[in-house]
N, C-alpha and C positions, 0 to 999 in steps of 0.2 A: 648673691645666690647664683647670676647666672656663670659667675667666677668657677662657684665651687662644683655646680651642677656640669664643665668641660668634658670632664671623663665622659661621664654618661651620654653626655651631645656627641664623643666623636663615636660612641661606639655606635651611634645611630645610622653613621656611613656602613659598617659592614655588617647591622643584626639584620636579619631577614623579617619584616612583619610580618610574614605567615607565622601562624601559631603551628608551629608544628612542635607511552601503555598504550597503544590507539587503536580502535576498531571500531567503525561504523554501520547504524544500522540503524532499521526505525525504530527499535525498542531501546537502544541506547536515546534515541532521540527524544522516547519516551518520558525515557528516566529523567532529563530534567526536569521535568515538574515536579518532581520527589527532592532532587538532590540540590541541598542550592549554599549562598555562600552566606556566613556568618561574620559579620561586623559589629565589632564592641568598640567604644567609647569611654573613657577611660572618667575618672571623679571627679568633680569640677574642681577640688584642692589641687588635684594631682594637673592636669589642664592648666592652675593657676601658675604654679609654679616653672612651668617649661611658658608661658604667654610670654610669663616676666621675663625672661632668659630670651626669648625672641626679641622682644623689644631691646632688649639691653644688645645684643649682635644686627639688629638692625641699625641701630644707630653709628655700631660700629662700620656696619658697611661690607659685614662677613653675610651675603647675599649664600654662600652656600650653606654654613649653618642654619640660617632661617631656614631657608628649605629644607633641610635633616626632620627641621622640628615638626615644622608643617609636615612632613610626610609620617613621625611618630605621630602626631595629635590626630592624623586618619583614624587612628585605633588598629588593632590586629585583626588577622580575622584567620578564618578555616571555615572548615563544612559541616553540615549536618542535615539530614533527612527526615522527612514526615514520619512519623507512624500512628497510624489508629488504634488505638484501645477498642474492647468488645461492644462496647457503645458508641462506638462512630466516631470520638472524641478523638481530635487529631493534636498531634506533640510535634515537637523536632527532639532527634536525639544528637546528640553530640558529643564530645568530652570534654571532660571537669576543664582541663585546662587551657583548652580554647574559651572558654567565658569565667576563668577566674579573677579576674583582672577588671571584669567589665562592671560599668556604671550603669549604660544601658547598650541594648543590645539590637541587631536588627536579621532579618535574612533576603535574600536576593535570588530569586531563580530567573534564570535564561535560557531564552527559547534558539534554537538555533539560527534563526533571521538577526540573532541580537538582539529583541527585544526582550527589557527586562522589567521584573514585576517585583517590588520593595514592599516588605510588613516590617513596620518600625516596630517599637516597645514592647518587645518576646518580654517575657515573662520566665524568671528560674524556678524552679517548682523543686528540683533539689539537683543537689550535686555529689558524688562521692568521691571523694580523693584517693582513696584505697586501689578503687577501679577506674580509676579516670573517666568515668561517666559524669553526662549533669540532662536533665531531661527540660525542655522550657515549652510554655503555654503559649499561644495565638492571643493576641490581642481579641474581646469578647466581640463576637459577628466576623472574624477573620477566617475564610474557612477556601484554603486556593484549591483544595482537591477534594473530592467526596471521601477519599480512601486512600491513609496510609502504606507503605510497603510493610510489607508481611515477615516475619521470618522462615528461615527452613524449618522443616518437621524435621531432621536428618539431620545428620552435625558431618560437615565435610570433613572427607577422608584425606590423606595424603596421594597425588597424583589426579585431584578435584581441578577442573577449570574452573578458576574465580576469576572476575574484574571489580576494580576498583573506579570509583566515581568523586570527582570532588573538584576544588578550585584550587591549584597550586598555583604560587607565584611566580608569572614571570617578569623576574625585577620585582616592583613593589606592586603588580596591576595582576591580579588575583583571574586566571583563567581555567575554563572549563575543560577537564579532562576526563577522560575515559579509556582504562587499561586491561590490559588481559594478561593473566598468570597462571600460574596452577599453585597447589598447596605444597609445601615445600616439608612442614613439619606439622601433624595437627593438634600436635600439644605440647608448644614447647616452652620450654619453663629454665628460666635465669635469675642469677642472683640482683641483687637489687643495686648490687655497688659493689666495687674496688674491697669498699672499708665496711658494707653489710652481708654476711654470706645469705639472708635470706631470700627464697627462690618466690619470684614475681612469677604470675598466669597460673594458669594455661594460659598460651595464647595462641592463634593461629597464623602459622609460617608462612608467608606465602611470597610468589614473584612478581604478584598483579606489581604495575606502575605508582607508586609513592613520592611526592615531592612535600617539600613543606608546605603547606596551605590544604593538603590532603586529609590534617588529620580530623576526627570524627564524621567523616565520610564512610558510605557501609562498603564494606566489602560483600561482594555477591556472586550468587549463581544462577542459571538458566532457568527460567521455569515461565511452562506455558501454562495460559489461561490464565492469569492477571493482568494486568491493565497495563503494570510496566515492565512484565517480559522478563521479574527478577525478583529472587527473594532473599532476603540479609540473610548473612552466614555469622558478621563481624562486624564490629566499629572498626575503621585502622585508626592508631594511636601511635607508632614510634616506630621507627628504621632502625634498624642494627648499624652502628658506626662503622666501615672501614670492611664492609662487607656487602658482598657484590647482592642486590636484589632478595635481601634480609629483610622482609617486612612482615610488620605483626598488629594482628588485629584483636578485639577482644572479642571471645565468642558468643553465640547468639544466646547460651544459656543463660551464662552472667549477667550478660544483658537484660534480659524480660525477669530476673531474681531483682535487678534493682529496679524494675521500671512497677513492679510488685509494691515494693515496699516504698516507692516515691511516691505511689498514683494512693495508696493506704495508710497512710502514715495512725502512729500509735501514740495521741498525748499521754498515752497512761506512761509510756518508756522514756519521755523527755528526761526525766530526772535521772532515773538509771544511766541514760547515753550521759549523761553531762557529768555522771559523777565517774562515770569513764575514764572522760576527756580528761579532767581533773587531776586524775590519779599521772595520768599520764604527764600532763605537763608540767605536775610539781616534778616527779620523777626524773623531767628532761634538765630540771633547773641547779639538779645536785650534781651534774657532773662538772670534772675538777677541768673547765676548760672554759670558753666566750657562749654564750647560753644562748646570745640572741637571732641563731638562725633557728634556734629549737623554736623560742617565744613566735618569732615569726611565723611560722605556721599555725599558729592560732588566731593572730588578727585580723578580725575582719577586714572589708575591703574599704568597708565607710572608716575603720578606725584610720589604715592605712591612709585616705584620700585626705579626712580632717588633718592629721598629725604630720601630716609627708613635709610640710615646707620648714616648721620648729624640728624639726628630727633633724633635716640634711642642715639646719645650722649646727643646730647642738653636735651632733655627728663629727662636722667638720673641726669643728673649734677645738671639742674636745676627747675625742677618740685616740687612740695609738695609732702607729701604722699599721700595726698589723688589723685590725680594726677596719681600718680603712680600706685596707686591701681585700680582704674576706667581703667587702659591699663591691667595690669593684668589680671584683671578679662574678659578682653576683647580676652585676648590671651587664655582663657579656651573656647570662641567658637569657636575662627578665630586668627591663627595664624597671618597670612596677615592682616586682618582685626585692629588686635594692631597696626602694622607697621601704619597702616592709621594712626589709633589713635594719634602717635607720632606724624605723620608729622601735621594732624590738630592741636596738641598741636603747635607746633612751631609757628604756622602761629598765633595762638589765644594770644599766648606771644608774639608775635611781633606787635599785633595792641594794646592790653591792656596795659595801667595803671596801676600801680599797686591799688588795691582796687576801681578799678572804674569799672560805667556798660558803657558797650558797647553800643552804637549809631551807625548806620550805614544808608547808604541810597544810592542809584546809582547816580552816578556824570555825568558818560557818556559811551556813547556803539558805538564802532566803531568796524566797518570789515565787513566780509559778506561769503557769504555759510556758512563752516560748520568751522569757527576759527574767535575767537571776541578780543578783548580787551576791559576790564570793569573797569574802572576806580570808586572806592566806594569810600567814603567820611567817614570816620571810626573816631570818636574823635576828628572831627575837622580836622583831615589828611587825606591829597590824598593816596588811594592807589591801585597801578594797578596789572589787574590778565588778566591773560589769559585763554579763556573757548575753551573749544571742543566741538565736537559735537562724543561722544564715545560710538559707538553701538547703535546709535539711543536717545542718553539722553549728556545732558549738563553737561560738569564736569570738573573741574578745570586743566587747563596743569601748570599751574604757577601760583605763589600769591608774589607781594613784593618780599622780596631779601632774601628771605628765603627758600623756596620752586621754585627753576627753576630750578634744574638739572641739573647745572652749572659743569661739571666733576673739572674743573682746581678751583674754588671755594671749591669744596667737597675737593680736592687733596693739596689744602693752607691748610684747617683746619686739613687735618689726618695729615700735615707734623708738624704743630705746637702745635696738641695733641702729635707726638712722641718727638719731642723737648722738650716740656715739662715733658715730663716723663724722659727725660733726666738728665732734671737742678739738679736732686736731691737734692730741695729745704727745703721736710720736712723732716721728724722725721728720725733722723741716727745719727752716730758717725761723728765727725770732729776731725781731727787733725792739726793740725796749728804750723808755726815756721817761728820766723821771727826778725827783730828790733826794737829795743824800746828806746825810748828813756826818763829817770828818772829825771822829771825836780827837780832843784834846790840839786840834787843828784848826778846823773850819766849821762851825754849826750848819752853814747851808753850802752845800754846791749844786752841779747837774751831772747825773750819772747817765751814762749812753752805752748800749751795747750790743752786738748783735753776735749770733751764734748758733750754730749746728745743733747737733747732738753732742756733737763728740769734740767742737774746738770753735774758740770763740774770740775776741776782742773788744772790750770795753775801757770806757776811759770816765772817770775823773775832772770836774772841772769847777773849781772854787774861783777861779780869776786868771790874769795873768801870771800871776805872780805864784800860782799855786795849780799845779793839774799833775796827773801821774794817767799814762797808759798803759795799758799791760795785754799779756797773750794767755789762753790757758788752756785746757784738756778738762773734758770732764764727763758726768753721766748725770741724765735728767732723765726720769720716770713716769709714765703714765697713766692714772689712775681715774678711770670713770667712775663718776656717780651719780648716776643719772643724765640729767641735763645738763652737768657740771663736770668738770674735769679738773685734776688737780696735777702738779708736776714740779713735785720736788727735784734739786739738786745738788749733786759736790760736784766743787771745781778747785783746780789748785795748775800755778801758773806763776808769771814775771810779771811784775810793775818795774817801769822806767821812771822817777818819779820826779818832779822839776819844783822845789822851792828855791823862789827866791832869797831866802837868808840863809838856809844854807848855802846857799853858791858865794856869797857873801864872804860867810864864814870860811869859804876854800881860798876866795882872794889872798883873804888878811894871811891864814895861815900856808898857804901855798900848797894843797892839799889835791889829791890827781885823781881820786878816788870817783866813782864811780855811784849815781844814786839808784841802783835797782835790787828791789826785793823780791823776794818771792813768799807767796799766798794764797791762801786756803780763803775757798767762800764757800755758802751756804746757802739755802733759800728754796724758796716754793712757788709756783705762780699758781692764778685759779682763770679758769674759762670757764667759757661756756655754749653750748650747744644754741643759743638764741642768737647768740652775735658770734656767730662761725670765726675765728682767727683771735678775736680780741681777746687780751685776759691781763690782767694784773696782777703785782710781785713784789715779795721784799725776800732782800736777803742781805746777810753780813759777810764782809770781809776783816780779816786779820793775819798785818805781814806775821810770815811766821820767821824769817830770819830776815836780817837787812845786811846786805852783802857788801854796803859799802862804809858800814862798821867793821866788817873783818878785817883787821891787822892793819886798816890805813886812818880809823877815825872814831878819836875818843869821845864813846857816848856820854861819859859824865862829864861832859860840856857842851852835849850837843844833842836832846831829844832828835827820836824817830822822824821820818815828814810827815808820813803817816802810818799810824800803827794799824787802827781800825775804820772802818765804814759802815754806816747802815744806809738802804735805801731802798724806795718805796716806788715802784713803777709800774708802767703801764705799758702795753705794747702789742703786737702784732705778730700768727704764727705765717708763714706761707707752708 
């Protein structure tokens, strides 16, 4: 694992863990009590899997890897700010994608002497992905302000003084800033991708100061007679690439439409939104191309965290490159994000065909509130999934027998991947010794032999008076089964072969000839994963020509030395 998990470890030297101006004054000073920093924590499957990958480069002694790791397992973090609902009821708001990832979650405000003041276990209340919002609850009796920031009555104009508030990263150590801009565009609206012409926002343009670690932090403007001297305009959520103080916030409208329907939510709609989702994601599963970055936006975050460590095996093992590549390049945005990746791969190799496109359609929908069972019709086969209802959106807890989180499932496969790495099946030394038996020659000798993969030597030994060594080429297989490993081979090669009555027979007749054969063997050995290296073998030999019958020695007066072998050994792989 920590082998295969490399990629993903180096890119930890150059991803930035922020999730993604200055003027001072006492009501910026203010503003910190409002605005503060967001710290997620990532699944404990997902934690599992990078601990093990530390331990496995600590031992190595790659002191800077471990530290990558350690400074991923911090968790990511950005901004978000208080607001009060009309009942006093205080929130943080922030965006979808600064707490999508997260297992659990915390916020942090900082006074400007440095001290700083930690609420552990925020609470998600929902999130929307559409508009990269997610709105989270105080821990019950958590309460640091009387009074959330407010929004504008007004929607700023273009050539508005805004500032932006939040924690960007310097380096990996999340620091407090405060920037001043104006409005650049106040409704500006881009396509969503290269490859989607659909147009994203409104959103609001502006030149306030944006770094990474800024985003769901509010963007704001001046206003007297409140407590913090400011009231939201915007969340900021994304920079324009490759464009000088291109920054875009979402505006205050959007905002308070979703904090509407997070703070009122409608059981009556659950089934309606889900049969949505549905529609949706059969639809993503028929196109004629790799489905599983579609799949992956649907999986929850607990499906992701259970299934992350069986995914990046199955993944590695047996995915394509190109496969491979589309998770990589996945793990240059989102660490976690890959992990998805893996696990929708698995689920997308479990219902495909090979070379065929996908068909899917809802078969049937059972359960109610907020946990379904969807039975889809995929290729002609049934298969059942289990959906949530996570953070306000429909997302997969299970899929088939692949993705359920099954710990003692998970805990079969690691036991029978370590097995396996046991059998010591491939490429190494054998050495071998054991009996044989010389038909129409010798009933008992000692056969001995050691050998690669790929070329070997063994010899023959009935007595003095009788032995043959030889050299040969060949190919042996390795076949796990379990705790057992089996490793048939062919081999074909020269025997040197020494009887004494033939040599005899060359006195009397004066004969100059030469006793070497050449020979085809056969055979299988079996191990096993309990006694790591050791395993036992039989296999036959049979000269297939005798070369020292060609043109110099008549065999109707003089049998073979040896024609054939069988032998039954025992031995050792390194």
């Amino acid at each position: 694992m920590a082998r295969r998990l490399y990629i993903f470890i180096a890119l930890l030297f150059v991803i930035p863990l922020q999730i993604f101006s200055q003027q001072s004054s006492s009501t910026a000073g203010r503003l910190r009590d409002y605005v503060g920093l967001i710290n997620q924590t990532y699944h404990p499957g997902i934690v599992a899997i990078f601990e093990k990958a530390k331990a496995e480069y600590a031992r190595r002694g790659d002191n800077d890897t471990v530290r990558a790791i350690d400074i991923f397992l911090r968790g990511a973090f950005g901004s978000g700010f208080i607001y009060s609902d009309a009942r006093g009821n205080l929130y943080i708001l922030t965006n979808n994608h600064v707490v999508e990832q997260a297992h659990t979650l915390s916020i942090t405000f900082e006074s400007q002497d440095g001290t700083k003041t930690k609420i552990e276990n925020l609470r998600i209340i929902a999130t929307d992905e559409e508009t990269d919002l997610a709105i989270l609850a105080f821990p019950e009796g958590e309460k640091p302000v009387t009074q959330g920031l407010s929004f504008v009555t007004n929607p700023v104009d273009e050539g508005d003084d805004v500032y932006s508030a939040g924690f960007p990263g310097l380096g990996i150590t999340p620091i407090w800033q405060f920037g001043r801009g104006m409005v650049s565009n106040a409704s500006a609206r881009f396509p969503r991708s290269l490859d989607d012409e659909t147009l994203m926002g409104p959103f609001i343009q502006h030149t306030a100061q944006i770094d990474a670690g800024n985003s769901g932090g509010p963007l704001l403007v001046a206003q007297r007679n409140v407590p913090s001297g400011y009231a939201v305009a915007g969340i900021n959520t994304l920079s324009g690439l490759r464009r000088q103080a291109a920054n875009y916030a979402i505006p205050a409208d959007k905002i308070q439409i979703f904090i509407n329907n997070a703070l009122n939510p409608r059981p009556e709609t659950f089934r309606d939104e889900l049969d949505r989702r549905l529609v949706k994601f059969t639809e993503g599963l028929k196109e004629n191309k790799a489905v599983f970055p579609h799949i992956a936006e649907f999986l929850s975050t607990v499906c992701i965290g259970e299934n992350a460590q069986y995914a990046m095996d199955e993944m590695y093992a047996k995915a394509n490159s190109a496969a491979k590549r589309m998770i990589d390049e996945k793990a240059s945005d989102s660490i976690v994000g890959a992990l998805g990746y893996a696990v929708a791969w698995t689920i997308e190799n479990s219902v495909r065909r090979q070379g065929t496109t996908l068909t899917a359609s809802v078969k049937e929908v059972s359960g109610e509130s907020e946990e379904y069972t969807v039975v889809f019709t995929i290729n002609n086969r049934d298969v059942s999934s289990v959906w949530i209802r996570e953070y306000g959106n429909w997302r997969i807890r299970s899929f088939a027998d692949v993705a359920t989180g099954d710990q003692s499932t998970l805990q079969r496969r690691q036991t029978q991947r370590e097995a396996a790495e046991k059998l010591r099946i491939g490429d190494g030394i054998h050495i071998e010794a054991g009996y044989a038996t010389l038909f129409e020659k010798a009933p008992a000798a000692l056969y001995i032999s050691l050998d690669t993969s790929l070329f070997g030597v063994k010899m023959y030994l009935a007595g003095p008076e009788l032995w043959s060594i030889g050299v040969y080429s060949g190919i042996r297989f390795g076949i796990p089964a379990g705790n057992f490993g089996f490793i048939p081979y062919i081999r074909i090669g020269m025997d040197y072969q020494h009887d004494q009555e033939y040599e005899n027979y060359k006195k009397r007749n004066d004969d100059l000839s030469f006793p070497i054969s050449i020979m085809g063997q056969i055979g299988f050995k079996v191990t096993t994963s309990y006694v790591p290296g050791l395993f036992i073998g039989v296999g036959f030999q049979y000269n297939i020509i005798n070369l020292h019958s060609v043109g110099f020695f008549d065999e109707r007066t003089y049998s073979n030395p040896i024609k054939a072998g069988l032998s039954f050994t025992a031995g050792y792989a390194f």
